[in-house]
C-alpha positions in Angstrom: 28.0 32.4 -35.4 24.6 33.7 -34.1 23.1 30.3 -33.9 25.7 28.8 -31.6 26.0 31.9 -29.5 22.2 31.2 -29.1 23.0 27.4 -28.1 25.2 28.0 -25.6 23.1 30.6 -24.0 20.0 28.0 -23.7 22.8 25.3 -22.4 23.5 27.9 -19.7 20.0 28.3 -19.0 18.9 24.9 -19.1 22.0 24.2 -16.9 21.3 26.7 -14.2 17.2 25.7 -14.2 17.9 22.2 -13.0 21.0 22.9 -10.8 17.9 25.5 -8.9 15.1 22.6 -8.6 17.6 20.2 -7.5 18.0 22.0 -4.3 14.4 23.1 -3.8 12.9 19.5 -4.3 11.1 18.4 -1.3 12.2 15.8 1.0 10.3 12.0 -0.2 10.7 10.0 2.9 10.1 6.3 2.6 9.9 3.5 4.8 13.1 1.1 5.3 11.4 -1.2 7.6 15.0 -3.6 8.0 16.5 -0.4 10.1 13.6 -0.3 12.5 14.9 0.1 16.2 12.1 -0.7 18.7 9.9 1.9 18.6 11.6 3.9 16.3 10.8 4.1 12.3 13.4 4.2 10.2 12.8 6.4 7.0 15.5 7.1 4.2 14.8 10.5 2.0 14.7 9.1 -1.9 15.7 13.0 -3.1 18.6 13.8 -0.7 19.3 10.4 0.7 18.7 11.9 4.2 17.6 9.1 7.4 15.7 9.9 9.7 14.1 7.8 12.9 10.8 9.0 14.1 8.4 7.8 17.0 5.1 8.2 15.6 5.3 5.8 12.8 5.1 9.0 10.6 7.2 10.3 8.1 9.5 13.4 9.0 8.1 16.8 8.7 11.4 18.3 7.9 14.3 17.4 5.7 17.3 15.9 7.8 19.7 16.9 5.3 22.2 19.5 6.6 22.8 20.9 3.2 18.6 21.4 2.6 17.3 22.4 5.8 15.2 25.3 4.3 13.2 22.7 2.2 9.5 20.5 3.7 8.3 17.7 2.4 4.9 17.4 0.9 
């Protein structure tokens, strides 16, 4: 009884650790060159799956996700 009382507790735990990172991994913007627009770059997030346009030919600074706002890329 104590040994699967002690399972399901580190399931729980395991389970509630990578629910956490999930939603604190940064933003990892990469080119998608096919959706350029004139001057604009086109990047797609490959954590969130957030796009973005930007002038500079840069990535983002900030995620464009609505549901990660507080999070920065690297």
């Amino acid at each position: 009884m104590h040994i699967l009382l002690g399972l399901l507790v580190a399931f729980v735990i395991i389970v509630l650790f990578a629910r956490t990172r999930s939603k604190t991994r940064a933003c990892r913007w990469r080119a998608d060159r096919t959706g350029d627009r004139g001057n604009l770059s086109r990047y797609r997030c490959a954590a969130c799956g957030a796009e973005a346009f930007t002038a500079t030919g840069a990535p983002p600074e900030l995620c464009k996700n609505p549901g990660r706002r507080e999070d920065r890329t690297t």
